[in-house]
Residue frames relative to the residue before (quaternion, step in Angstrom):
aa qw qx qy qz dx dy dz
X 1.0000 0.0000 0.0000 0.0000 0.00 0.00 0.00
X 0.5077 -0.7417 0.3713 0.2329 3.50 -1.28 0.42
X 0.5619 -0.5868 0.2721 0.5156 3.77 -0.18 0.79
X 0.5489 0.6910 -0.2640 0.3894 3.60 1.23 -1.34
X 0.1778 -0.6454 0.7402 0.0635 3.79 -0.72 1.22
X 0.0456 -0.6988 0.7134 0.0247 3.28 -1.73 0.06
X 0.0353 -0.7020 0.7113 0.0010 3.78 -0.97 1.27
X 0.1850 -0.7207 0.6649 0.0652 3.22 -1.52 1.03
X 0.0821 0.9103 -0.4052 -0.0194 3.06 -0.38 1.22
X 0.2563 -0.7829 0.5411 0.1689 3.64 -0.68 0.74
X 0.6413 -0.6491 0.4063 0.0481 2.73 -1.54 1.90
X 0.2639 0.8183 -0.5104 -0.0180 3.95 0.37 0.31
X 0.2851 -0.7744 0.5532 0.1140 3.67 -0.02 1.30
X 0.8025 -0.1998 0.1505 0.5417 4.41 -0.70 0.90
X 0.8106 -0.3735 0.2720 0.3598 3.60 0.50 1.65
X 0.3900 0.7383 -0.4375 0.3338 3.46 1.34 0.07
X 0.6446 -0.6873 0.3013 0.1460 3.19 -0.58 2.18
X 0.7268 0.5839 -0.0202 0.3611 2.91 0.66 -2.07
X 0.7856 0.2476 -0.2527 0.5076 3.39 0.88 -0.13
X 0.2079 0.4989 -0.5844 0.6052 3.25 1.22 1.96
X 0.6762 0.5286 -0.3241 0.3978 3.81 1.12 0.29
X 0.5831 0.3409 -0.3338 0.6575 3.14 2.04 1.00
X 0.3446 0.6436 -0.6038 0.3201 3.35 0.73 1.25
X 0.4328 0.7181 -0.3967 0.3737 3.27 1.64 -0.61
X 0.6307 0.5730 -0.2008 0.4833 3.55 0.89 -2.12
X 0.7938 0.4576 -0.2881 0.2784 3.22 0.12 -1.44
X 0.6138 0.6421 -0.2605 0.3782 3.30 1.25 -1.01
X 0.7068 0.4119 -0.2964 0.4928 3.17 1.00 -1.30
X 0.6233 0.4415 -0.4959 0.4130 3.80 0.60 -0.45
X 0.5125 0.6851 -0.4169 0.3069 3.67 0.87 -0.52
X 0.6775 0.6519 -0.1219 0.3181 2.93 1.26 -1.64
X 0.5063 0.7523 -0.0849 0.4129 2.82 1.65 -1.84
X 0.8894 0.2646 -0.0182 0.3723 3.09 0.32 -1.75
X 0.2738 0.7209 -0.2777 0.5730 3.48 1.72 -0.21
X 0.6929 0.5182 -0.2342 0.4433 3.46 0.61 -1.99
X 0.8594 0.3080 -0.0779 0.4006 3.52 0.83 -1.00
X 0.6289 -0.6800 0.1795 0.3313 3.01 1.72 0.65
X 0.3677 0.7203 -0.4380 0.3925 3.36 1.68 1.17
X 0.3105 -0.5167 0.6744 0.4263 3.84 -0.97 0.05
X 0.0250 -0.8053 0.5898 0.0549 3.39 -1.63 0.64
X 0.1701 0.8618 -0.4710 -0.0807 3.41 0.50 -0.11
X 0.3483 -0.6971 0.5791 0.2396 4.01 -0.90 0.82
X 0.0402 0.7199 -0.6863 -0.0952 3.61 -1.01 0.78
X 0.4769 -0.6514 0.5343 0.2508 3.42 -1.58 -0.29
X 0.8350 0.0487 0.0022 0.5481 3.64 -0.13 1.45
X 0.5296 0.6154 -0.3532 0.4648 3.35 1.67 -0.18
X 0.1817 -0.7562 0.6138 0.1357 3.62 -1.41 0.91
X 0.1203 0.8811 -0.4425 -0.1157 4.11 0.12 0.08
X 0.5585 -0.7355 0.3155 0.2182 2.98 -0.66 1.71
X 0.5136 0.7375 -0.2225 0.3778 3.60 1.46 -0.68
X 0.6197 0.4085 0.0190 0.6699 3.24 1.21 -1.78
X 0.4094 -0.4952 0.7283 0.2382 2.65 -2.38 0.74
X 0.1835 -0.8343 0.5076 0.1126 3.74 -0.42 0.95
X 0.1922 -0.7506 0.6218 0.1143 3.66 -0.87 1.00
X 0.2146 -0.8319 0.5116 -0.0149 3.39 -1.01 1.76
X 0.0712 -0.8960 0.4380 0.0132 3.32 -0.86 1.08
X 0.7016 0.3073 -0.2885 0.5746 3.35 -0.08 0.42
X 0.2190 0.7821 -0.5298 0.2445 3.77 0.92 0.58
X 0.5764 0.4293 -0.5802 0.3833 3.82 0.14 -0.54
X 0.5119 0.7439 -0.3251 0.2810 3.91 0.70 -0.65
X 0.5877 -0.5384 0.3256 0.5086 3.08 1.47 -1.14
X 0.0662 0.8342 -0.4840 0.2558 3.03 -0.51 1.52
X 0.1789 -0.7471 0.6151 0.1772 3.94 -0.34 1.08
X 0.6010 -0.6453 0.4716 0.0061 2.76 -1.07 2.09
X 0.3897 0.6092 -0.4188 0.5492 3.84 1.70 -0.33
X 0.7047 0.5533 -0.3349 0.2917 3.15 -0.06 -1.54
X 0.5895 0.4467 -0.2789 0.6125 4.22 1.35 -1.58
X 0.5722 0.5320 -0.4557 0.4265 3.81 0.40 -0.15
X 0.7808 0.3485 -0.1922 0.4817 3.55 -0.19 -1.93
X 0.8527 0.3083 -0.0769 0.4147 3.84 0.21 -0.87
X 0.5634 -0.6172 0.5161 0.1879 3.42 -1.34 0.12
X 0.0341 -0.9117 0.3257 -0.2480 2.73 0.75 1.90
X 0.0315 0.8360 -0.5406 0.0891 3.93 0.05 0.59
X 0.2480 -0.6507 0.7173 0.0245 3.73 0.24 1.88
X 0.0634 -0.7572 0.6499 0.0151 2.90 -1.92 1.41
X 0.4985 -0.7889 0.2836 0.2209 3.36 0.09 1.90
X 0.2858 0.7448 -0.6026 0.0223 4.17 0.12 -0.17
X 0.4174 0.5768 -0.5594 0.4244 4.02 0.69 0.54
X 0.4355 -0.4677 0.7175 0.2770 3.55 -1.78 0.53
X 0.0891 0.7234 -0.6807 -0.0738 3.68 -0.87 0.88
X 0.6970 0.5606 -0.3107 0.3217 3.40 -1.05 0.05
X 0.8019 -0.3945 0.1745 0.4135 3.63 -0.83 0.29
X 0.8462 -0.0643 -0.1913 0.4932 3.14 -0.43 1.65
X 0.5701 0.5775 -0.4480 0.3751 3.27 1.25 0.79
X 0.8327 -0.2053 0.0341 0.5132 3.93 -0.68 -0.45
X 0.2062 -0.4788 0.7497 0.4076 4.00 -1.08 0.05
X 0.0188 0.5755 -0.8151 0.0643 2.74 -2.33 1.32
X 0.4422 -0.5272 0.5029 0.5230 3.53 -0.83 0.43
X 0.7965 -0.3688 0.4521 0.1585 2.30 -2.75 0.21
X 0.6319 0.5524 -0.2365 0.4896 3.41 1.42 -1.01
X 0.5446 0.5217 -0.4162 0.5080 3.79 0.98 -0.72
X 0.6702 0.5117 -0.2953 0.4493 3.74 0.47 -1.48
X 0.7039 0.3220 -0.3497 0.5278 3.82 0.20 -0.80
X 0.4173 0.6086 -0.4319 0.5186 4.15 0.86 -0.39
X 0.7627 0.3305 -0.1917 0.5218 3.81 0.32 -1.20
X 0.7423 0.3344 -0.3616 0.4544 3.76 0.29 -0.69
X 0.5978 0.6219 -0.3260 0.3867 4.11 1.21 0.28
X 0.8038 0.3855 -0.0392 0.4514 2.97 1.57 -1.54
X 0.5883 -0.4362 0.5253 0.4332 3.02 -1.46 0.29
X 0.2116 0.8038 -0.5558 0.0176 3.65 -0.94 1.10
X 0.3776 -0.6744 0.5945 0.2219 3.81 -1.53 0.59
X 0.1744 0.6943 -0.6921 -0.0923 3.91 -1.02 0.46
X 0.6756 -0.4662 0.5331 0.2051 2.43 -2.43 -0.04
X 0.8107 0.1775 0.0485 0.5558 3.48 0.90 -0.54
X 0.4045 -0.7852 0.4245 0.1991 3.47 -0.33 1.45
X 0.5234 0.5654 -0.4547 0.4468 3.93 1.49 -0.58
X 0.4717 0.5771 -0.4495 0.4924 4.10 0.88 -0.29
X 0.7515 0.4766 -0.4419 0.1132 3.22 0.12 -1.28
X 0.4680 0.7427 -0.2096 0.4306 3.55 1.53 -1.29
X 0.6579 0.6157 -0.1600 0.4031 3.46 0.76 -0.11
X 0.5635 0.2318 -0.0517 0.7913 3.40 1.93 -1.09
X 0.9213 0.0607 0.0727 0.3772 3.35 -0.43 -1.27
X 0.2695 -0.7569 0.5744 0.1567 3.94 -0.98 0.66
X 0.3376 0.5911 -0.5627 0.4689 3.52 1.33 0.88
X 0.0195 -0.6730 0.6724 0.3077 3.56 -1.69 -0.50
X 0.1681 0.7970 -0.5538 0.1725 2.92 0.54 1.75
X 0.6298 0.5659 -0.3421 0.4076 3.51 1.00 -1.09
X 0.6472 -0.5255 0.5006 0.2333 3.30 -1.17 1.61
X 0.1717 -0.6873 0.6985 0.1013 3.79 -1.33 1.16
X 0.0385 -0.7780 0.6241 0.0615 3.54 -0.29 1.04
X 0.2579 -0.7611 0.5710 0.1681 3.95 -1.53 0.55
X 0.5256 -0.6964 0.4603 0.1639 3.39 -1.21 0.26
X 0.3714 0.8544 -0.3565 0.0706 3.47 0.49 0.90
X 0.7732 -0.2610 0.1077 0.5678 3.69 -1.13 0.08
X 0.6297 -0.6145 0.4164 -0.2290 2.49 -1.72 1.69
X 0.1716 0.8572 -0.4710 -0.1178 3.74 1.63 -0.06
X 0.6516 0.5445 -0.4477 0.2802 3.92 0.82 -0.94
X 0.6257 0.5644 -0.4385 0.3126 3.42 1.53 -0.42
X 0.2806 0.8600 -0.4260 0.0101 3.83 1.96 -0.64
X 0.9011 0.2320 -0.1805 0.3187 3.22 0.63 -1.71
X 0.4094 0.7519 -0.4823 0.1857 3.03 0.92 1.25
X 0.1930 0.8762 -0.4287 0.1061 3.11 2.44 -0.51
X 0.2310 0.7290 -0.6383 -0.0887 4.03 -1.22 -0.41
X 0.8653 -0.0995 -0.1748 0.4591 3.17 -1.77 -0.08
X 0.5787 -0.4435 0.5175 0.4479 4.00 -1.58 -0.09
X 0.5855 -0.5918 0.4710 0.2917 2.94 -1.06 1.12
X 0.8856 0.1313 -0.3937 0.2084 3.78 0.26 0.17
X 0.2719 0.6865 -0.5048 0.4473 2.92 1.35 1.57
X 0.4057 0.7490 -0.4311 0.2976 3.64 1.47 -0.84
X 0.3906 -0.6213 0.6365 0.2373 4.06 -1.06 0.41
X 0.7940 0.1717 -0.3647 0.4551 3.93 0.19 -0.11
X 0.7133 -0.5361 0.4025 0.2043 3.20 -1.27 0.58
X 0.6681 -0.1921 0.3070 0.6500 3.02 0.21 -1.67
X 0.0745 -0.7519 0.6537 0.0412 3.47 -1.05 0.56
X 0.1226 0.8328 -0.4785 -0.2501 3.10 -1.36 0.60
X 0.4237 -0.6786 0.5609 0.2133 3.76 -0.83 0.66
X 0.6158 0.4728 -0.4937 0.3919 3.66 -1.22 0.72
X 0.4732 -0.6826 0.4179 0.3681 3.85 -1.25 -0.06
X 0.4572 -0.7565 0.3628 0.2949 3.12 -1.03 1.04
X 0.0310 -0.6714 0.7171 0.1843 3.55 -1.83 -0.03
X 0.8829 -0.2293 0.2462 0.3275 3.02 -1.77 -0.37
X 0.6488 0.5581 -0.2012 0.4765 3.25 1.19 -1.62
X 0.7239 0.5147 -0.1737 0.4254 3.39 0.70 -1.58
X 0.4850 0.6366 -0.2418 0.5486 3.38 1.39 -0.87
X 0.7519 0.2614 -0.2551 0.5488 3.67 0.08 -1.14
X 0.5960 0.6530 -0.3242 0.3364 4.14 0.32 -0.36
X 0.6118 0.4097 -0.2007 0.6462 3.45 1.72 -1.17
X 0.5876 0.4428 -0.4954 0.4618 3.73 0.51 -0.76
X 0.6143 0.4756 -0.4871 0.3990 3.67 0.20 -0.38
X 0.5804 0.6406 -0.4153 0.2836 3.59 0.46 -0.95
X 0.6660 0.5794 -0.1105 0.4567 2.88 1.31 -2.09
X 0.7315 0.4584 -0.3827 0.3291 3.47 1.04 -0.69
X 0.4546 0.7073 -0.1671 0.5149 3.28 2.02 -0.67
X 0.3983 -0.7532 0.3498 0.3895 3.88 1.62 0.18
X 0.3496 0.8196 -0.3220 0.3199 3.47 1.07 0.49
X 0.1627 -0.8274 0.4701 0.2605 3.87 -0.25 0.73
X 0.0340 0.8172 -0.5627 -0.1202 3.82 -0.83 0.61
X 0.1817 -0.7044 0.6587 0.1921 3.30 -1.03 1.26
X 0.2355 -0.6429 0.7272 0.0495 3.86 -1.52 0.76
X 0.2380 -0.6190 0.7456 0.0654 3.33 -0.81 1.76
X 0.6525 -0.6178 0.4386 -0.0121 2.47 -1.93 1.42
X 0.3300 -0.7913 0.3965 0.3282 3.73 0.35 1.40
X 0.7308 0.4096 -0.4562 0.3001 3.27 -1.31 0.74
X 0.6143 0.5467 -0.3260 0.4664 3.99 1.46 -0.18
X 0.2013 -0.8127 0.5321 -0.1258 3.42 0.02 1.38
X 0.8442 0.3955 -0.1406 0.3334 3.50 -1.15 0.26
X 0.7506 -0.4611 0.0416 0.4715 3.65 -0.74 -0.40
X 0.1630 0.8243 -0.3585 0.4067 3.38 1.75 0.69
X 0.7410 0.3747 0.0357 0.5561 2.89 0.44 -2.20
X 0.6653 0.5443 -0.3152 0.4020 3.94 0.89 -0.29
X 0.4967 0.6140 -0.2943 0.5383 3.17 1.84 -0.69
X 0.5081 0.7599 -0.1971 0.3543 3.15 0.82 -1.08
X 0.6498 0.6161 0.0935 0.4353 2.61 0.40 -2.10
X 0.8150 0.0058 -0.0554 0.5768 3.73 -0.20 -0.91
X 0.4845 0.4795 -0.5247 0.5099 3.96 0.44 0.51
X 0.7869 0.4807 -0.2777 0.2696 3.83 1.49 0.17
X 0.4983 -0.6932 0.2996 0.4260 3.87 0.14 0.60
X 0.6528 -0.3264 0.1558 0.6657 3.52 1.52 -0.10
X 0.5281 -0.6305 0.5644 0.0703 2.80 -2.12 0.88
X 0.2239 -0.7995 0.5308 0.1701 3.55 -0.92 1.07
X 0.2881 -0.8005 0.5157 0.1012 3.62 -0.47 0.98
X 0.3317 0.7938 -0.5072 0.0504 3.80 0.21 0.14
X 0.6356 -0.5810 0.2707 0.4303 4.11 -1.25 0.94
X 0.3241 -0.5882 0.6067 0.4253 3.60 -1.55 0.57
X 0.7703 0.3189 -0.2256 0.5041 3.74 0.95 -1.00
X 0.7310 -0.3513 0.5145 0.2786 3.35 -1.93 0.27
X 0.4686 0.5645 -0.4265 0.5290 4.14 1.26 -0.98
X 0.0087 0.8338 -0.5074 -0.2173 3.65 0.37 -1.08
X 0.2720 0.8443 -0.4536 0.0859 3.26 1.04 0.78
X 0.8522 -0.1963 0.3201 0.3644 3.63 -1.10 0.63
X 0.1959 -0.8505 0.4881 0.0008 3.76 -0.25 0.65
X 0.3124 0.8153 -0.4820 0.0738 3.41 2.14 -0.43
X 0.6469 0.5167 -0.4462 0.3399 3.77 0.47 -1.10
X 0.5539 0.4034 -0.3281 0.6502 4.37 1.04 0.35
X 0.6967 0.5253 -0.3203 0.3689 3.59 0.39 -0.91
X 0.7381 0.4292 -0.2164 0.4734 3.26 0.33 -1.10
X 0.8900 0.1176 -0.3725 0.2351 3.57 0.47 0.11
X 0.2392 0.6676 -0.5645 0.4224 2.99 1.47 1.28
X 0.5644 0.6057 -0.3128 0.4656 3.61 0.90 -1.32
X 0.7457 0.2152 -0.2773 0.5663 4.01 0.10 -0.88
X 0.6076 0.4517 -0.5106 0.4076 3.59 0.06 0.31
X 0.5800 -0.5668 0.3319 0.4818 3.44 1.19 0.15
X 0.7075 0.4962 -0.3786 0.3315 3.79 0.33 -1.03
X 0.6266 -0.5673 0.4967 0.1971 3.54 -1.37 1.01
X 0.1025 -0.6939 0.7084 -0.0782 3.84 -0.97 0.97
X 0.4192 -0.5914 0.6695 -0.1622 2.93 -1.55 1.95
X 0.4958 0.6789 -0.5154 0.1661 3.48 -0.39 0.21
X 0.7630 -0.5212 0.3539 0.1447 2.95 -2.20 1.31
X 0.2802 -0.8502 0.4397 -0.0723 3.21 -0.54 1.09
X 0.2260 0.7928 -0.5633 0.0560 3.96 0.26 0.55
X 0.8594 -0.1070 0.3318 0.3740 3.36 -1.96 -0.21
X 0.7574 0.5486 -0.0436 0.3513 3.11 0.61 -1.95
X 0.8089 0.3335 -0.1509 0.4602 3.27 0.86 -1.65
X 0.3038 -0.6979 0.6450 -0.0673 3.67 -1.00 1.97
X 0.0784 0.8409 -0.5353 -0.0171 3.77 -0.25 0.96
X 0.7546 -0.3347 0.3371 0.4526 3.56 -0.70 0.45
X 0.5975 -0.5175 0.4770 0.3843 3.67 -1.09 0.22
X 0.6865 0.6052 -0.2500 0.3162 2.85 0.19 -2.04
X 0.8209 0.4956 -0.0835 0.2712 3.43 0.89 -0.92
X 0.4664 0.7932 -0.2138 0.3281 2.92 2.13 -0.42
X 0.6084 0.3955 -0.1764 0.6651 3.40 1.75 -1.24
X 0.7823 0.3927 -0.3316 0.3519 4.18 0.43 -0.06
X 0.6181 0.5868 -0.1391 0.5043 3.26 1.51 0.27
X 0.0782 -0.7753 0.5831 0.2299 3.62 -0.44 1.18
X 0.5643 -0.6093 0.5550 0.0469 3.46 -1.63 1.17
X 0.4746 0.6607 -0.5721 0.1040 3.59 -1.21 0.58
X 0.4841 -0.6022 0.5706 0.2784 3.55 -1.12 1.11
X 0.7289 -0.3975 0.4262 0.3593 3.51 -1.69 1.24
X 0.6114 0.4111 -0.4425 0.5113 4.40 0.45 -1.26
X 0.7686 0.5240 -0.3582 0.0802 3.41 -0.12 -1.28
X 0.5518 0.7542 -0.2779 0.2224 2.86 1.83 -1.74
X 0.6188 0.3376 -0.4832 0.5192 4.31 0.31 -0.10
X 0.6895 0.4497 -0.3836 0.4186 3.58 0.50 -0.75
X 0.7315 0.4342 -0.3820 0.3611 3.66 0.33 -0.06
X 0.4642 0.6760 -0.3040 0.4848 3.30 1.62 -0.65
X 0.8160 0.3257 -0.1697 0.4463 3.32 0.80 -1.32
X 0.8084 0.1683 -0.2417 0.5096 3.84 0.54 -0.26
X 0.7348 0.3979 -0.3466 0.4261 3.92 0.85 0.42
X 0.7153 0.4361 -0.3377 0.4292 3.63 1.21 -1.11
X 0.6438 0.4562 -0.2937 0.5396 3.74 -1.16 0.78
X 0.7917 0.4971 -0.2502 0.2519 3.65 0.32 -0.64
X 0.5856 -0.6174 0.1763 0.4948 3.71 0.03 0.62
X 0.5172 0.6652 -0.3233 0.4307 3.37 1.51 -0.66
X 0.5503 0.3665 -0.4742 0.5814 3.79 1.04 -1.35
X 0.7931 0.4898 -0.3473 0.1028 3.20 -0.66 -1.39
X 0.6144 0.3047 -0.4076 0.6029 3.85 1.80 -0.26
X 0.5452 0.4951 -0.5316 0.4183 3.43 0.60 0.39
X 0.5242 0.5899 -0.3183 0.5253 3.94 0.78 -0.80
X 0.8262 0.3771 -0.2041 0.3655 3.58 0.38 -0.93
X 0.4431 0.6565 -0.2686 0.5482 3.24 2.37 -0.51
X 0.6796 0.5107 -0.2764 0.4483 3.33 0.89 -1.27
X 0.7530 0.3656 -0.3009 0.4570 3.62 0.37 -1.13
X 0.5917 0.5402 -0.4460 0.3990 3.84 1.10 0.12
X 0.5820 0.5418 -0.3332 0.5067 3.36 1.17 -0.96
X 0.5243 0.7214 -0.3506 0.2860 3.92 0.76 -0.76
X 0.7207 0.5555 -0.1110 0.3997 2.78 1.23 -1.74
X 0.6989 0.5966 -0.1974 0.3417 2.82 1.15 -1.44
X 0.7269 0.4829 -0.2307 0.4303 3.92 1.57 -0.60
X 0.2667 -0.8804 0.3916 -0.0208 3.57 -0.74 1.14
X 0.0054 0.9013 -0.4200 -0.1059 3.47 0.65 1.10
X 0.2265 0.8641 -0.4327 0.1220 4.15 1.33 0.10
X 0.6106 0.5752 -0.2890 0.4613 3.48 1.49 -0.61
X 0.5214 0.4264 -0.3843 0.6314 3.86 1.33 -0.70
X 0.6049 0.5181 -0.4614 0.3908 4.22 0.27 -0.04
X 0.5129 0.5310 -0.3361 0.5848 3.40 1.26 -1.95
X 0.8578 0.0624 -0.4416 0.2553 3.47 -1.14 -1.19
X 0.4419 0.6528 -0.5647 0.2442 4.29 0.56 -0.31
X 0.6043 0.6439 -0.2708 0.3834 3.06 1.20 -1.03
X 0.8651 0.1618 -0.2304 0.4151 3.26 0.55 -1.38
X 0.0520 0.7967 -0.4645 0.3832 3.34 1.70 0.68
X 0.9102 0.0198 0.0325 0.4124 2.99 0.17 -2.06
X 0.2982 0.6461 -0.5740 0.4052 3.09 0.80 1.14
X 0.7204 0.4937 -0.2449 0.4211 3.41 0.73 -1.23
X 0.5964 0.4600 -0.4536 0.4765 3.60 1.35 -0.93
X 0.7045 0.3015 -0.3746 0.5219 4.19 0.15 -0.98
X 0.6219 -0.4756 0.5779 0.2303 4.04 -0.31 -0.16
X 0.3878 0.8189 -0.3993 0.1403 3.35 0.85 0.80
């Protein structure tokens, strides 16, 4: 094992539900680092002075002391930048101080005009393997989607429906192996943008995908997804979405294609973008 400890901790501001919606994240870095022979352990609101501590859910609130006294490493999962999320001013100066890790290099521009911070990806999931069940086109829901609604997202599913299609919409705040049940009792997930940024949703994607269940998702100009994903993912542009519903989803073709995708999933390995964050931030604290 390495000398290096590591705490992941999640940010939960007054019992706030919703940020049980980075146990997903937290796990897979857990996993990650394990892989490479770290202790990791995931707490909740916990800082340990021992450990280099990866924070999530920080745009919520976070005492900027805390990136001072300790070995802190702010993990970014917000759309920042033009036409992506409002975050306060205090999160943004948090990111343009700290040692940080994202998902998506269009974020970075937003805090910092280096391209130093470490681009980490989300990928397949093995711990999630034996949760596989029925074949996806035995599955009783159609299409499901998972995430919070707006207006946009709202008008995107009515199309589905108009396309003769059934969508069930899990109720925002049910997290975990609830929402996992959910999840693989479905013939595939539809992924579509909350913002205009339209960036890449992988941190939702990826763990529908290792649970086995197939993911649809909205595709624009804008929206740059990981490799790894390109072959495990079905594609369609906002026009297309009634027209695919109606002559591709359901059909024996989607469904050996759906099963192609979640094979190819497996097959990509992103643990090296973990290795070099790592020694990234080893070199920034002096480890």
């Amino acid at each position: 094992m390495n000398n290096l400890n590591i705490n992941i901790c999640i940010v939960q501001i007054s019992g706030n539900t919703h940020a049980l919606g980075f146990l997903d994240q937290a796990r897979y870095f857990q996993h990650q680092f394990r892989r490479l022979g770290y202790e990791a352990t995931i707490e909740i609101n916990r800082i340990r002075g021992e450990c280099v501590n990866f924070i999530f859910g920080a745009h919520a609130g976070f005492d900027t002391e805390l990136a001072r006294h300790y070995r802190c490493v702010i993990v970014n999962l917000e759309q920042l930048g033009r036409e992506g999320a409002t975050v306060s001013g205090s999160y943004i100066q948090l990111l343009k101080t700290s040692v940080v890790v994202d998902y998506d290099q269009s974020n970075v521009s937003a805090y910092r005009s280096s391209s130093e911070t470490p681009i980490i990806t989300f990928g397949y999931a093995p711990y999630l393997r034996s949760s596989y069940s029925t074949e996806i086109d035995c599955r009783p829901i159609d299409i499901l989607f998972v995430g919070s609604m707006n207006e946009r997202r709202h008008r995107i599913l009515r199309e589905i429906q108009l396309a003769g299609v059934s969508v069930s919409v899990l109720k925002v705040g049910i997290y975990g192996e609830v929402r996992d049940k959910e999840i693989m009792r479905s013939k595939a997930v539809f992924n579509c943008h909350f913002y205009e940024s339209a960036r890449f949703e992988q941190a939702r994607v990826f763990q529908c995908l290792s649970l086995g269940t197939a993911v649809i998702s909205e595709r624009s100009s804008n929206t740059k997804p990981p490799s790894i994903f390109e072959d495990s993912v079905f594609w369609t542009s906002i026009e297309n979405v009634r027209t695919f519903f109606e002559r591709e989803f359901g059909t024996d073709e989607f469904f050996d294609t759906a099963r192609s995708h979640l094979y190819n999933f497996g097959t990509h390995d992103v643990g090296e973008q973990y290795r070099s964050a790592i020694e990234y931030i080893k070199e920034v604290y002096a480890l």
